[in-house]
C-alpha positions as CSV (number, residue, x, y, z in Angstrom):
1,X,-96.1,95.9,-102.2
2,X,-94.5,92.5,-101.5
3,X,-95.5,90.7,-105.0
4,X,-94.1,94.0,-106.5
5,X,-90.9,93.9,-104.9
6,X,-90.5,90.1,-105.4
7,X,-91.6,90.6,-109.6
8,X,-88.8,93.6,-109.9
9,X,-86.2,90.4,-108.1
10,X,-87.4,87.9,-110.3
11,X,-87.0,90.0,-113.2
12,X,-83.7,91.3,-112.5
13,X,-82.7,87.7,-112.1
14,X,-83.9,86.3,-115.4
15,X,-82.0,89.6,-116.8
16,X,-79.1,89.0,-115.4
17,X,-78.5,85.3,-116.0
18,X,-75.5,84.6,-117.6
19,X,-75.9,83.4,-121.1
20,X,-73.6,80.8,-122.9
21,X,-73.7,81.7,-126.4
22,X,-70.4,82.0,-127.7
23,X,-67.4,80.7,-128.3
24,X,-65.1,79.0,-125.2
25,X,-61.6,77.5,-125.1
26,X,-59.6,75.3,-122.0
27,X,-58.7,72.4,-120.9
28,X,-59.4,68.8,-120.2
29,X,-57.6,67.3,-117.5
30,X,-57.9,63.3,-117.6
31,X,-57.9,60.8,-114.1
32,X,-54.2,61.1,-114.9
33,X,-53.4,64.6,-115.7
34,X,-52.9,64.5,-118.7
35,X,-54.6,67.8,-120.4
36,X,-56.0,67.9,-123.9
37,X,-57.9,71.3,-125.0
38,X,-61.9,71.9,-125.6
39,X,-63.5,74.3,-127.7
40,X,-67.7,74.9,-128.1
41,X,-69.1,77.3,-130.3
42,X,-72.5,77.5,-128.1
43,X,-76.0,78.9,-129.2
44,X,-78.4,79.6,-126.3
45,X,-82.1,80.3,-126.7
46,X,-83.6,80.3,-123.4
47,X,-83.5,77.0,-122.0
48,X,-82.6,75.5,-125.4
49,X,-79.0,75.1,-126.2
50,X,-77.3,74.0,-129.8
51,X,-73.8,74.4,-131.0
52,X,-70.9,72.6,-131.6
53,X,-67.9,71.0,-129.1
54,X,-64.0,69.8,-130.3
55,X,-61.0,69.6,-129.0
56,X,-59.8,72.8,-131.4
57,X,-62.0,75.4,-133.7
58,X,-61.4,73.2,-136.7
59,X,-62.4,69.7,-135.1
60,X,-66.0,70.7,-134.0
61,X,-69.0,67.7,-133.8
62,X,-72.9,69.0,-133.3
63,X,-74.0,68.7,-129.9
64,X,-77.7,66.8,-129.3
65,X,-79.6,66.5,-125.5
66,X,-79.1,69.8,-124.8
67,X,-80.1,71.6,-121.8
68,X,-79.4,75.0,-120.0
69,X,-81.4,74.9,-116.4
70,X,-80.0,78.2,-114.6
71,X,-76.1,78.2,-114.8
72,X,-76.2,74.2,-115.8
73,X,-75.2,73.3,-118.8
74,X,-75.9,69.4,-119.9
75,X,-75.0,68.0,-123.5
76,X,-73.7,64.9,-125.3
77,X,-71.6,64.9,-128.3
78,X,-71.7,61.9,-130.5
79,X,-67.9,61.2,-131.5
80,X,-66.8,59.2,-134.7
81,X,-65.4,56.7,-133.4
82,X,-68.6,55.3,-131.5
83,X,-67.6,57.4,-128.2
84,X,-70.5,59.5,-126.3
85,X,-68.9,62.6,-124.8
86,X,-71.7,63.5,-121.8
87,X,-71.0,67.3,-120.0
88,X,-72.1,68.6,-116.8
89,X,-70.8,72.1,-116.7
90,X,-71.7,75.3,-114.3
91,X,-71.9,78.5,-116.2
92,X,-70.3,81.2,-114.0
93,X,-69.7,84.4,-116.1
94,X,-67.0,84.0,-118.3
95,X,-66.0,80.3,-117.5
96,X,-67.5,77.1,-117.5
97,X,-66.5,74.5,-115.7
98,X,-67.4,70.8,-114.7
99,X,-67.0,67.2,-115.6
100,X,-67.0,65.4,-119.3
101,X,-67.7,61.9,-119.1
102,X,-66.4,59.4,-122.1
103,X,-68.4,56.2,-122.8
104,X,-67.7,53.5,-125.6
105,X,-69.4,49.9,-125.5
106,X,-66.7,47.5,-124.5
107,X,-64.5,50.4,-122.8
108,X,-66.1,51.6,-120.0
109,X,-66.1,55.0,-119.3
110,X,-63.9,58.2,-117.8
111,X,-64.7,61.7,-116.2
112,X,-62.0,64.4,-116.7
113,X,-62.5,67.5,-115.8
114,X,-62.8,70.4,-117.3
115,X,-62.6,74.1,-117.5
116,X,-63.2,76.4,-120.6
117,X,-63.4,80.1,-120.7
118,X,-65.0,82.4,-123.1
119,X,-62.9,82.8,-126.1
120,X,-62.2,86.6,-127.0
């Protein structure tokens, strides 16, 4: 009776994780406050995750290292001018929210935060 009742939990769990396909617009907010905006258009399949991340619809670059564990979300987004955009985001319904980390050879790198929710 117990392996039944924990099989029906499991399986309502795995039914009822939240899934981050979709599109999902907010805001960066840098060290210093200043906010720039974030759009993905996301694709999840599982535990695989593909899509695309900007700062607007039009302004998208592929995503690669992709990873949804549960409500974590991990990607990297290789941007054109030699910059490596790393995310660390919590998937919580219709929101996602967490840090982006930017990293350039010679400059370092910076963690905003950020916060993006699904786009209607």
């Amino acid at each position: 009776m117990r392996r039944i009742l924990w099989l029906v939990f499991a399986m309502a769990a795995a039914l009822g994780a939240a899934d981050a396909s979709g599109k999902w617009s907010g805001n960066v907010t840098a060290p210093g406050g200043e906010l720039t905006t974030a759009y993905f258009e996301l694709r999840q399949s599982g535990e695989d995750l593909s899509g695309t991340a900007g700062p607007s619809a039009g302004r998208q670059f592929p995503i690669r290292k992709a990873r949804i564990q549960g409500s974590k979300l991990t990607f990297e987004v290789a941007m054109p001018d030699g910059a490596t955009m790393k995310f660390g985001l919590v998937l919580e319904a219709e929101r996602m929210q967490g840090e982006m980390t930017r990293e350039k050879s010679g400059e370092g790198e910076e963690t905003s935060r950020i916060l993006v929710r699904r786009a209607a």
